[in-house]
C-alpha positions in Angstrom: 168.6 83.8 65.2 165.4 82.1 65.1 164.8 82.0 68.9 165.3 85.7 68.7 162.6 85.8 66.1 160.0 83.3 67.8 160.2 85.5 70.9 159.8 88.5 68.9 156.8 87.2 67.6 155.7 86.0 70.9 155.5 89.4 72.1 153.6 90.6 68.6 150.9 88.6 69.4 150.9 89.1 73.5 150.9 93.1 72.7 148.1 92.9 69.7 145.9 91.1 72.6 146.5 93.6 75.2 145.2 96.5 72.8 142.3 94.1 72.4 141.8 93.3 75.6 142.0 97.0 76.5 140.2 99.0 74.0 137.4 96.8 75.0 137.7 97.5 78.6 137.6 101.6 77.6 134.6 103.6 78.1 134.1 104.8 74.5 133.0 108.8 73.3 130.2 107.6 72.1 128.9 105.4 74.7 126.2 108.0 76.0 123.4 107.0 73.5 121.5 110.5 74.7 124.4 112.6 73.2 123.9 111.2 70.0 119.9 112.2 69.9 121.2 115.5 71.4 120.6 115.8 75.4 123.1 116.7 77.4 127.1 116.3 76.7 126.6 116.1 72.8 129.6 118.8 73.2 131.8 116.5 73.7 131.4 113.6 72.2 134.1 114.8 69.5 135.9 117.8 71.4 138.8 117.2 74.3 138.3 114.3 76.2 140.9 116.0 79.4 143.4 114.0 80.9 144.0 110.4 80.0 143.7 107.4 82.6 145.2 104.3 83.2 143.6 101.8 80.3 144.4 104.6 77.8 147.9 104.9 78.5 148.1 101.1 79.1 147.0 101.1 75.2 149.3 103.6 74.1 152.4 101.2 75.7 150.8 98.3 74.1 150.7 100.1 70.8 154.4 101.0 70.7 155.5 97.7 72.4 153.9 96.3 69.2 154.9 98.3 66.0 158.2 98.4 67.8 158.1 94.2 67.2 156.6 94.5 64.1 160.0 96.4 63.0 162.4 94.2 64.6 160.6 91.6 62.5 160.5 93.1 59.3 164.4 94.1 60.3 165.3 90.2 61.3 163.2 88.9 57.9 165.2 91.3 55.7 168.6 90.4 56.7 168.6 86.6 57.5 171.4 84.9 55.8 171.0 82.8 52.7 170.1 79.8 52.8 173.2 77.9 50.7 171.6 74.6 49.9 168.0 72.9 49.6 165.7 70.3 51.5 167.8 67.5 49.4 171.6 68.6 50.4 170.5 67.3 53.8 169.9 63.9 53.5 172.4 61.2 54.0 174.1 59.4 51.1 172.1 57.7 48.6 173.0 53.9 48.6 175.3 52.4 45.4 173.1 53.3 42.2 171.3 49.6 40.6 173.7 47.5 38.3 173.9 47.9 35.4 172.1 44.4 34.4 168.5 45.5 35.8 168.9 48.2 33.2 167.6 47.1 29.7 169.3 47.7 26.9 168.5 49.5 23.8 169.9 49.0 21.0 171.3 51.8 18.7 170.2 50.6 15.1 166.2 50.8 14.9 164.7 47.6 13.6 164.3 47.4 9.2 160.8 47.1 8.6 160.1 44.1 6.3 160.4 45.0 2.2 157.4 44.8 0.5 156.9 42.4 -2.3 157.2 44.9 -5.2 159.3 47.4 -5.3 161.4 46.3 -2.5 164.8 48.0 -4.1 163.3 51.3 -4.4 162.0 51.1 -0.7 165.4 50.1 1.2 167.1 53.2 -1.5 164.9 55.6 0.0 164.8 54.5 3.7 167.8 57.1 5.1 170.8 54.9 7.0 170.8 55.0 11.0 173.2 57.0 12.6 175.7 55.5 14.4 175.9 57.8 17.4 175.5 56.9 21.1 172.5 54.8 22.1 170.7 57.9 23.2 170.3 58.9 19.8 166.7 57.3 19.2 165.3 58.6 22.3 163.1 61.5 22.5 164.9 64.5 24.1 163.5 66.6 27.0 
C-alpha cells in the first residue's frame, strides 16, 4: 500500500512539472506587445484562438494525468487502515525492572514535630492522627 502511494506521488510531481515545463514552452495570447497598444491582431488576443497544437494538448494530458493522481491520493489517504498500536508497541522487551533495594523507602507516618515548651498538651491534642493507609498516602497526587 505505500509503494502504491509513493508511485502515485511520483507521477504527481512528474505531471505538475510537465505543465510547467510546457506552459512555458507555449506561445502565449498576449505575447504580441503591439496588440495590446492596439495595431494589428488586437482582435484576437481574447477571441478563438482555432485549432490547438501539440504543446497545448500535451498540457491538457498532463493536466488530467495529474488531478487524476491527486484523486487516487486523496482516495488511498482516506481509506488506509488504522494504525492499531504506537511508536512504543514496537520495541523489544524492556529488561527486568530495578530491585526493589535501589528504591528508597518512605515511610507512612510523617515525622512529629518537636512540642514546644509551653503548652505542649494542647499542641499534640490538636495535631490530627496520621492515617494509616498505604505509603502513597503522603505523596502529592497527579
Amino acid at each position: 500500500m505505500n509503494t502504491v502511494f509513493n508511485i502515485i506521488v511520483i507521477v504527481q510531481v512528474l505531471s505538475a512539472l510537465t505543465i510547467i515545463g510546457l506552459v512555458l514552452l507555449q506561445h502565449g495570447k498576449g505575447a504580441d506587445m503591439g496588440a495590446a497598444f492596439g495595431s494589428g491582431a488586437s482582435g484576437s488576443l481574447f477571441g478563438a484562438t482555432g485549432s490547438s497544437n501539440f504543446l497545448s494538448k500535451s498540457t491538457g494530458l498532463a493536466a488530467a494525468i495529474f488531478f487524476i493522481a491527486t484523486l487516487a491520493l486523496v482516495y488511498l489517504g482516506n481509506h488506509r487502515s488504522a494504525v492499531t498500536g504506537g511508536v512504543m508497541e514496537n520495541l523489544p522487551a524492556a529488561s527486568a525492572p530495578a530491585p526493589a533495594a535501589a528504591i528508597p523507602a518512605t515511610s507512612a507516618e510523617p515525622v512529629a514535630a518537636p512540642a514546644a515548651a509551653s503548652g505542649s498538651a494542647s499542641a499534640a491534642a490538636s495535631v490530627p492522627a496520621p492515617s494509616t493507609g498505604s505509603a502513597q498516602s503522603n505523596q502529592i497526587p497527579k
